[in-house]
N, C-alpha and C positions, 0 to 999 in steps of 0.2 A: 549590657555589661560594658559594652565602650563609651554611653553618656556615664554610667562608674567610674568608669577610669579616667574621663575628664573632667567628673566633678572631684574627683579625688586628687588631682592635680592644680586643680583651681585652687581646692583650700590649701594644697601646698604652697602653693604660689602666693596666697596672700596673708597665709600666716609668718611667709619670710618676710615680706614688706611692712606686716603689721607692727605695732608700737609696743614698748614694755613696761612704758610709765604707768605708777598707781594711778586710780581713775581722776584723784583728788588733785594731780600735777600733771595729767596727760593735756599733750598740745598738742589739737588735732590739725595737722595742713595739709591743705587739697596737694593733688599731684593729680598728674595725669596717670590713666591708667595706660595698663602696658600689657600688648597681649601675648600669653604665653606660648612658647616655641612650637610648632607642630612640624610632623615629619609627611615627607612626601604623602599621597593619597592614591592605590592603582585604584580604579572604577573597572569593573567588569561585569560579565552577566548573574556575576554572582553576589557581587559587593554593590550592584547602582542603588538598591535599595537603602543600603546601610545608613546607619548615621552621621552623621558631620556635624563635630562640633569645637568653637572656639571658646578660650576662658580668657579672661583678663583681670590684673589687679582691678580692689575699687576704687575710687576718686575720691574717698573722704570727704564727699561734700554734704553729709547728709541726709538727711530721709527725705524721699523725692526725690532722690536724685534719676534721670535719665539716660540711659547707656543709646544712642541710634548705630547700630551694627550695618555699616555700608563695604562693596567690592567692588573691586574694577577689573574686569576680563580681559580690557584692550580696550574699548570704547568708552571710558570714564567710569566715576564712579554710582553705582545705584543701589538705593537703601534697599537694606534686607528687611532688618526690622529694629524695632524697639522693646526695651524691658526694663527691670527695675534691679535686674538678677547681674550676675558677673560670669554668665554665660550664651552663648546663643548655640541653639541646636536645630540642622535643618538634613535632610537626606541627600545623598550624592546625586539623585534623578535631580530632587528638584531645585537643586541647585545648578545646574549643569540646563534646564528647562529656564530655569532666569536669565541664561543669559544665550541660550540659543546654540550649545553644545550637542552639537548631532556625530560627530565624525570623530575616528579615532586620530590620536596623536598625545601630546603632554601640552599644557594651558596652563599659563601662571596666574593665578588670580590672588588678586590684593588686597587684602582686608586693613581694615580700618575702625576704631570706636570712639564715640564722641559722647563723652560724658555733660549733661545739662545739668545744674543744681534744679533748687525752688525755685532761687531766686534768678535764673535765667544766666548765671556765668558757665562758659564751656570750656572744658579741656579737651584734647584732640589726646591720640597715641597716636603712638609711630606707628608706620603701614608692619605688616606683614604678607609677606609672599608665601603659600603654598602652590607646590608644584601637583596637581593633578593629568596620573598619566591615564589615558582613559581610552580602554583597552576592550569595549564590549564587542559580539559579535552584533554585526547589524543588518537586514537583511530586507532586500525590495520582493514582493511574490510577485511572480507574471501570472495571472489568471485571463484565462483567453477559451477562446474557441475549443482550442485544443484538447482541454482538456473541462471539459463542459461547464464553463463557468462557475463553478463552483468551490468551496473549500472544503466540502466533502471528500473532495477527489485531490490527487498528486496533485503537485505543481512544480513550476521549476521556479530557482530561486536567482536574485544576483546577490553578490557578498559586498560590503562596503570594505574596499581597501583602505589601507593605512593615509592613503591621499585623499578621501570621503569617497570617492566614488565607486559606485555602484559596478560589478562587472561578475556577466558569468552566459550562458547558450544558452539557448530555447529552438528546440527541433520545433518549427511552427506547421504544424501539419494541418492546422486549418484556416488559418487567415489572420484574426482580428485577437486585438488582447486590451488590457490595461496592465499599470506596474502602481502595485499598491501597496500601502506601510504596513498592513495589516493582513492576514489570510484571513480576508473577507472582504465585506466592503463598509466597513466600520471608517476605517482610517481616511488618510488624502490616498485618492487613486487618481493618476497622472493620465490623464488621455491626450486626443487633440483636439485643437480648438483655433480654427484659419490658418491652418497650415504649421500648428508650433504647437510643443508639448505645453500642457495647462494642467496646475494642477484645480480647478474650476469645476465642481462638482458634477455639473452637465456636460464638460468635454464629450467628446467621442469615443471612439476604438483606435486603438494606433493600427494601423494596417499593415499586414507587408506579404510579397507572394510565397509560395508555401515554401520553406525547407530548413536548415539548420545554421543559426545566425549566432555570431558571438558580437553582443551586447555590454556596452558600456552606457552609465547614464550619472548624471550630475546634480543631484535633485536640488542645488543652491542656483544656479544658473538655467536650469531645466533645459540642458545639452545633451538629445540621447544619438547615441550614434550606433549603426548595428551594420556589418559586417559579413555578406554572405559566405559561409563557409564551401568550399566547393572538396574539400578532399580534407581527410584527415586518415594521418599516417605516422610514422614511426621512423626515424632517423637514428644513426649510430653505429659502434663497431658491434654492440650486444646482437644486433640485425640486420649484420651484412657492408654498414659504413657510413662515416661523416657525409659523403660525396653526396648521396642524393636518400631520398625515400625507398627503404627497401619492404613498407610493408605498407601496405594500403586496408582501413578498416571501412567497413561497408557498417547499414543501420539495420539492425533485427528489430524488427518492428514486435516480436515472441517474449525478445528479453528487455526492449526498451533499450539496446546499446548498442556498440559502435565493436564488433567484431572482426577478426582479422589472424593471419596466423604468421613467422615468421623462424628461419630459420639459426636457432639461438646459441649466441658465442659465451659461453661460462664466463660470469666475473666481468664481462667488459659492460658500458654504458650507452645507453641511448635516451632520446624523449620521444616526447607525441609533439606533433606540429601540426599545423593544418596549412592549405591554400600554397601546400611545397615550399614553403617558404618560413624564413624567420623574424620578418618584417611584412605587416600587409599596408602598403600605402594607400589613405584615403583623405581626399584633401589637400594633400602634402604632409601630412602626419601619418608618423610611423607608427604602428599599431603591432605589439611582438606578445601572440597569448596562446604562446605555448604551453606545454604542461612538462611539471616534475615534481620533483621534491620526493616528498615519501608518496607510496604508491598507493596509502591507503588515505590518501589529505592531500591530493594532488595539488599543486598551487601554479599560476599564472608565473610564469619566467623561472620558476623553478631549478632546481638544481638536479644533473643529469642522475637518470634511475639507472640499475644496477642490474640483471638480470643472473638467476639462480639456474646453473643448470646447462645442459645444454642438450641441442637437438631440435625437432620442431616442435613449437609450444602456440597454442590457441591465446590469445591476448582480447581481452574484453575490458574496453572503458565506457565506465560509465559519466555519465557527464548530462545527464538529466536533473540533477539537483546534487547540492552539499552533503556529505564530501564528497568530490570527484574523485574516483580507485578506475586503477588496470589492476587487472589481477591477468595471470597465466594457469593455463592445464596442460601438461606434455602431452604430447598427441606420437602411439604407438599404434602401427600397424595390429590390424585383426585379423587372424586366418579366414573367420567366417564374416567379415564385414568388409562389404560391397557398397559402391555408391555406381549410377548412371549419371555420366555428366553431359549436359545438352546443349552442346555448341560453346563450350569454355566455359560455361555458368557454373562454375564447382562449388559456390556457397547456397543454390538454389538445388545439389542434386539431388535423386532422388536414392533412399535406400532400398537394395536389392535384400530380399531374402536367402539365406545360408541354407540351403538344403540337406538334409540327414537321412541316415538310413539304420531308422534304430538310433541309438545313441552315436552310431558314427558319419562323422562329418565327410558330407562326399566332394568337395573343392568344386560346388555348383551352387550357380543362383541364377534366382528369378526373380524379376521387377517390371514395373508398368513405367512408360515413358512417353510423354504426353508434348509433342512437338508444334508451337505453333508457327511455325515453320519449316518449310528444305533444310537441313543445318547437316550435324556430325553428330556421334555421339561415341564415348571412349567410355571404360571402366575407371574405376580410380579406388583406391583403399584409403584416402581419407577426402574429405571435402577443402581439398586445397589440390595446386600442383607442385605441392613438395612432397607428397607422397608417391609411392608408386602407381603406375598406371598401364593402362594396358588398351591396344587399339591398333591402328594399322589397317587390320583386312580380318572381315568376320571368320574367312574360313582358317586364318594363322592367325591368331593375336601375336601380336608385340608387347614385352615387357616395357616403362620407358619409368627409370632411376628417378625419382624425386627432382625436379628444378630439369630436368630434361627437357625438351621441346618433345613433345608427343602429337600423332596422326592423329585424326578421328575418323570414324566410317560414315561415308555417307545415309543418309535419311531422310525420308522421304515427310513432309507435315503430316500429323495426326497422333491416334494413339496407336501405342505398341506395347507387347506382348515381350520382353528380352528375357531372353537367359543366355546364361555364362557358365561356360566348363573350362577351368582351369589345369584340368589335366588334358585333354586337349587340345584346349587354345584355339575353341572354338566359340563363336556366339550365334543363337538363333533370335532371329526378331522374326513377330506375326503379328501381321495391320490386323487390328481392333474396327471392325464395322459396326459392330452391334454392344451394346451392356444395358440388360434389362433386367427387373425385380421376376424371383422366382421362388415360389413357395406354396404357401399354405394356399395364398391369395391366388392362385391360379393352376393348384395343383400340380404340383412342380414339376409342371410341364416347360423344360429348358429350350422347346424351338418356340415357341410362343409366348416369351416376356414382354411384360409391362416396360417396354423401352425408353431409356433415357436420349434427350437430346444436346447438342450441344448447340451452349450457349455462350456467342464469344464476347458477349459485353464484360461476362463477369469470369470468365474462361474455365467455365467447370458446364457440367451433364445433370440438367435439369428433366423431372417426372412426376406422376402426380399417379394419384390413385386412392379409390376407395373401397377399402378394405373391410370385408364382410365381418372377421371376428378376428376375434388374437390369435397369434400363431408365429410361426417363422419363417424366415424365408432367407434366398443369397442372392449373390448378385453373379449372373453369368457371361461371358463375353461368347460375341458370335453364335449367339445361341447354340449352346453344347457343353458341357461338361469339361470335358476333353478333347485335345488333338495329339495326333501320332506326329512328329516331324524327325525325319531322317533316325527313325529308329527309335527317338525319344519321345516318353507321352507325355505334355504339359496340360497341366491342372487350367480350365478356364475357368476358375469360380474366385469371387469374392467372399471374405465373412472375418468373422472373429472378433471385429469390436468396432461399431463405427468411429473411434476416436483413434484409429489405427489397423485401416484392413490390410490384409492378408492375403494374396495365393492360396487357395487352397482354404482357408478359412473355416470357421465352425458358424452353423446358423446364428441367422440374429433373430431380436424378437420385436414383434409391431402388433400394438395394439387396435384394436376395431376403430374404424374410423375415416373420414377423409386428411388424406397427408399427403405433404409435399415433401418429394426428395434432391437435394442436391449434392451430386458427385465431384470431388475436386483432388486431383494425380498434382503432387507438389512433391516437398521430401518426405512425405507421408499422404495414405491416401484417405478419406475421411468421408463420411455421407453425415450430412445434417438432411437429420427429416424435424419438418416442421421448423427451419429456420435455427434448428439445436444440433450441435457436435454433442452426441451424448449417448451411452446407450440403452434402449429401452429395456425396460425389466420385466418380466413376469412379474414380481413384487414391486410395491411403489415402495417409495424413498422415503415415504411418510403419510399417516390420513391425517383425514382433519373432519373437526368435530362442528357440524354448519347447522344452526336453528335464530331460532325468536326467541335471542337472550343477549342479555349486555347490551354492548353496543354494534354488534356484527348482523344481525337481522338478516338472515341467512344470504351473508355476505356482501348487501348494499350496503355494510358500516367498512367498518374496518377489515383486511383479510382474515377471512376465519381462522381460528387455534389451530395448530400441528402437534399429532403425537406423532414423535420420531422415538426411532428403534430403542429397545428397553432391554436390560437384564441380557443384548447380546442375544436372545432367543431368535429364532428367524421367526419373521411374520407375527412377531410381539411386538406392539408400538405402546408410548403409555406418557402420559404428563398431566399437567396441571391445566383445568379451565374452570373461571370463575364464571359460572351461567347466572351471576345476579339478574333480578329483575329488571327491566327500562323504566324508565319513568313513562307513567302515563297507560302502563300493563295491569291491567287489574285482576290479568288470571293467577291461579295458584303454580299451573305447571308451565311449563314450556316446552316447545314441539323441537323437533332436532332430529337430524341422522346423521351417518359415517360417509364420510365420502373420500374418494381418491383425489390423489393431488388433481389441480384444476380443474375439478369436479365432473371426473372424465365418466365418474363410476359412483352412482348414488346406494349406498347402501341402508334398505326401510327396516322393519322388523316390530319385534314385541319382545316385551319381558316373558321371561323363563318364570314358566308356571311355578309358581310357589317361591318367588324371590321378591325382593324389591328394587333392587338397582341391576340385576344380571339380563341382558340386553341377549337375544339373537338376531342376528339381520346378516340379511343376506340385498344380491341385486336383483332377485326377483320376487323380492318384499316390498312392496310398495309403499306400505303405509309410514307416516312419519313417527317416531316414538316420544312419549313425553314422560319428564323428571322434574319434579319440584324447583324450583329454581336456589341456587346456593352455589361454594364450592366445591368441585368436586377432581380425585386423580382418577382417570381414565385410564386401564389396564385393558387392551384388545387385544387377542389372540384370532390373526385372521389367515384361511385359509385361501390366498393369494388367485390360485388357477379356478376354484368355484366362486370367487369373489362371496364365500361365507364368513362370517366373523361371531365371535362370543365376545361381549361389550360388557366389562363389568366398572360399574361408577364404584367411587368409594366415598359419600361424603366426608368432607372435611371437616370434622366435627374441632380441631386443636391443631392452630396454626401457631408454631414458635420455635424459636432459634436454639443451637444446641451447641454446647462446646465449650471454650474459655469464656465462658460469658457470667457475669457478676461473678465471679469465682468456684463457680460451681464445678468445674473441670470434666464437663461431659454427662455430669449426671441427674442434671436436672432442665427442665423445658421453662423456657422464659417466654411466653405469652404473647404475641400480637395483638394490638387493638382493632378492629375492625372499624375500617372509616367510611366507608362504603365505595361501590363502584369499583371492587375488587383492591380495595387499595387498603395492608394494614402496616400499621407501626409501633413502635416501642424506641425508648432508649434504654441501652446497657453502654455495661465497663465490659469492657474484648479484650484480653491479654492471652495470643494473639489470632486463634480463628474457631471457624464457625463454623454450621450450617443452617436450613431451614427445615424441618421435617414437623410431619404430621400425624395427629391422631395417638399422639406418644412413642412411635416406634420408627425402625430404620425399615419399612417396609417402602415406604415411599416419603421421599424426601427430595430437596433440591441443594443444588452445589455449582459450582463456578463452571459456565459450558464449555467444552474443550475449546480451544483456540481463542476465548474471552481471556481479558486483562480485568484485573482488578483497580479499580482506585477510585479514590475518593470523589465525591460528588459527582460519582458521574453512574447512569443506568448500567449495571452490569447484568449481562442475559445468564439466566439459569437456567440448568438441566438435570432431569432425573436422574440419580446417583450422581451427579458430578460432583468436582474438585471442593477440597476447603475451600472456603471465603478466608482471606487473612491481609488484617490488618497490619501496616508499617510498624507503628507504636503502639502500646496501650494505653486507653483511655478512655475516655465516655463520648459515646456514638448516639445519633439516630439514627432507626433504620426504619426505610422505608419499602415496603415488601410490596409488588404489584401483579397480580393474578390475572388482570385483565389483559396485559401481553400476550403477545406471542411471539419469541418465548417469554414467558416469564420472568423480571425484574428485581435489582435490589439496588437500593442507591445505599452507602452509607456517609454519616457528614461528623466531622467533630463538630461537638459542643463546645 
């Protein structure tokens, strides 16, 4: 529509300049031509593509005539192109690519057109200036060590400022990177090369020792300079004053940010700063890359922030990539929430549990506190020292007011056992010698656990064991249940969820087998068995359907198919596998069984007397079962603690899409081709969604899998009952449907 708008202008243009004489008296005289007016041009990430285009009167020099379309950026002038037209049209990229326009600011470029007859005579036009302000975002990736090399994974980014260069952090948590144009390694990636940044496709790794660096780089000059950050904090009246740093943020390595808490004044301003200072000299250059502006677009030098509220508020910036936000949460005391703090460490403490009796809350807790040292250790109600706290002497606690200097009680190195009564201000602590596996696996016999050790390299309580059959078990201290102390009986057990144990806990459950345990007391306490924070199930989390079909060859190919949970039923798993033939297979059927995730638990069996596709198997069925090869929906109803299952195939006799598609409006199935190797396709018109079902009906079908994004060209994973598929606009689609996944696939692309 805008090369419209300037051909529509052109003809304006030269039908005012044109002549009115009858043809029989018309006197035609050359002129030069003259290019018409254009107004400024912004370039942005959303305009660079657009077109750019100049008109000019003709030359009336007649047929063959020559127009050569030349610019000048600042370093002279250089031919665009040639034509025979009273137009030239080129894109903002690739005009801004001619002449070496990478960096934001505004650039006047000069145009010019030089008309040639046949017969070799030239008229020139006067220059014209367009001002282009060119306004894109622009953006270097640091891919490193850190973050596994790859563009699969985050990364952090620098931003081209309005001066060209490059500038933004990189918490370098493992050594070595490159700064590339591209998130990938497509583009120029800048490494080193004898001691200076190259952009040279063999360069090196740029180096630097581990921690959090604020990074400027130059990519005209190839100047990177970086910055060790040693503190970053918070300055102003909003938290406490101009005068110095009143809030220091530490790195949570959980959330990826820079956490911290501070005690907050309504309405008044402050920033983030880092290295206590507002200037970091390096060189003899001043370096000022503090942060403001808006809170959710933080910017470099920034304008002071504002803070909502007041009281103490939890403050979290992020600054691992674009945009950089602080955000704030108020932070209110808890009647029933306790933290143990060990030796001043208040962002590392550990939470105590609220004690009940019944529905009522009895002003007591207990908590595990794990000292790798002699130190102190105090209560505290929130994980700062602006909340309350409490310490002193175990047999009196001390209250001590937020921002108070408070005591801590002495402690001896190891683990402990604390509780807290706050009625009367009292604390018991009991040294932990012992915490061993007790259960199924040893008859849960509590003076005789399977004991953990501690291991200080990685500062947790390593064990190992193997475990006759499933079952459950907890975790005990000092081998016993229980202890009496001054009247009071404390719970010595562990349980309830290895991703968060408990006091007192409920069994866990551990499947037969040799496993490794490790125990680790932080602000929560956690056992990874087998190297997983997770907790084991009676029930798996999904089977999987493992033989001699496709391309999976009972799992040398590809990871075998997963049916995950169905219809919401417990111990219903059900989805789609395509078991086509291999190439090179000459049988009719193919062999196969059920098995448990990482094939902890193989389940054989046979078809149900008097069925064709209805499967029993169980894990003291040995044999393998076979089914003709084809597609087929898998519906398993498995009975978890006998490891028995009823396995019912459903061949896929009619694979096709259902919904706004050719205008049918849900009521009729639009067909799949079948391409082979699990892979079918069709084109339809979608106005605007879908689904894929089978066999004619909504008995089993596939939809958008929870937590998947939709969009074009690109593989989106399907699930049993899941979401519409829905397209942006209407229009005519291919779709690409792929069975041989797991999970299962739909690309769709415009036509």
């Amino acid at each position: 529509m805008k090369l419209m708008k300037y051909m529509i202008a052109a003809l304006a243009f030269v039908a005012a300049v044109g002549c009115s004489h009858e043809p029989d008296a018309m006197v035609v005289e050359s002129k030069a031509p003259v290019i018409a007016p254009h107004n400024d041009v912004v370039v942005n990430n959303l305009t660079e593509s657009e077109a750019f285009s100049i008109t000019w009167s003709s030359a009336r020099m007649g047929e063959g005539t020559i127009y050569t379309v030349s610019a000048d950026a600042g370093e002279g002038y250089t031919e665009l192109a040639t034509t025979t037209d009273c137009f030239y049209t080129t894109t903002n990229n690739a005009l801004f690519e001619q002449f070496g326009i990478t960096r934001m600011g505004k650039y006047d470029i000069e145009f010019k057109v030089e008309a040639t007859s046949k017969a070799g005579t030239t008229l020139a036009s006067e220059p014209l200036t367009v001002v282009f302000d060119y306004k894109k975002e622009a953006f270097l990736y640091i891919l490193g060590a850190y973050q596994g090399w790859s563009n699969e994974n985050p990364c952090s980014r620098l931003y081209q400022s309005e001066d060209g260069i490059f500038r933004g952090f990189l918490n370098n948590t493992e050594g070595e990177f490159k700064l590339c144009t591209q998130y990938g390694w497509d583009g120029t990636n800048f490494g080193m090369a004898d001691g200076a940044i190259s952009a040279d496709g063999g360069a090196g790794n740029i180096s630097l020792p581990k921690g959090l660096y604020y990074i400027e780089f130059d990519d005209v000059n190839l100047a990177l300079v970086t910055i060790p950050v040693t503190s970053v904090s918070l300055i102003g009246e909003g938290v406490g004053g101009w005068d110095k740093d009143y809030a220091y943020l530490e790195y949570d390595a959980e959330t990826n940010a820079w956490l911290g808490a501070a005690n907050v004044v309504e309405e008044k301003e402050y920033k983030v700063r880092f290295n206590e200072a507002w200037n970091v000299v390096v060189d003899g250059k001043e370096y000022d890359f503090s942060l403001g502006g808006d809170a959710a677009d933080l910017q470099f030098r920034g304008s002071n922030l504002k803070t909502e509220g007041a009281g103490i508020f939890n403050f979290r910036l992020s600054i691992f990539d674009y945009p950089y936000t602080i955000s704030t949460e108020e932070l209110s005391e808890k009647e029933d929430v306790l933290y143990v703090v060990e030796s001043g460490d208040y962002k590392n403490a550990a939470a105590m549990q609220g004690l009940w009796n019944g529905e009522t809350f009895t002003n007591t807790y207990c908590g595990m506190l794990d000292m790798d040292a002699d130190g102190d250790y105090l209560y505290a109600r929130l994980r700062n020292a602006l909340g309350t706290r409490f310490g002193g002497s175990a047999s009196a606690l001390e209250a001590y007011a937020g921002g108070q200097a408070a005591e801590g009680i002495a402690i001896k190195k190891g683990l402990h056992y604390v509780y807290a009564n706050l009625n009367s201000n009292k604390s018991t602590v009991i040294a932990i010698n012992s915490v061993g596996l007790v259960g199924a696996l040893n008859g849960w016999n509590a003076g005789a656990p399977i004991e953990f050790a501690y291991d200080a390299a990685s500062k947790s309580y390593k064990a190992s064991a193997n475990v006759a059959s499933d079952g459950e078990f907890k975790l005990v201290m000092n081998k016993m249940w229980n202890t009496k102390v001054n009247g009071v009986e404390h719970q010595m057990s562990l349980g309830g969820s290895c991703t968060d144990l408990k006091v007192n806990g409920g069994n866990l459950f551990i499947t037969a087998g040799q496993h490794s345990f490790e125990l680790t007391f932080g602000k929560i306490i956690t056992l990874a068995i087998d190297g997983k924070v997770a907790d084991l199930s009676a029930n798996p989390d999904y089977l999987e359907v493992t033989g001699a079909f496709a391309h999976y060859n009972w799992n040398l190919g590809e990871a075998t198919p997963a049916l995950n949970p169905f219809k919401g039923e417990a111990g219903r798993f059900g989805g789609v596998v395509d078991m086509y033939q291999p190439e090179g297979n000459t049988a009719t059927e193919c062999e196969f069984k059920i098995t448990y995730p990482g094939f902890s638990t193989w389940l054989g069996g046979a078809l149900q007397e008097g069925t064709t596709y209805v499967y029993d198997v169980s894990a003291a069925a040995g044999d393998n079962m076979k089914i003709p090869f084809g597609p087929y929906f898998w519906d398993v109803k498995l009975d978890a603690q006998a490891k028995t299952a009823v396995a019912n195939a459903i061949p896929l006799t009619k694979i096709a899409l259902i919904g706004n598609v050719n205008g049918s409006g849900w009521d009729m199935d639009l067909d799949l081709t079948a391409q082979g190797k699990g892979i079918y396709t069709c084109e339809a018109t979608i106005n605007p969604e879908f689904k894929v079902r089978f066999n004619g009906g909504w008995d089993y079908n596939l939809g958008l899998a929870s937590g998947a994004e939709f969009a074009l060209d690109t593989e989106i994973a399907l699930a049993p009952d899941g979401g519409n598929l829905k397209v942006a606009e209407a229009g005519d689609y291919t779709i690409t449907l792929n069975l041989a996944k797991s999970p299962c696939t739909i690309t769709v692309s415009k036509k």
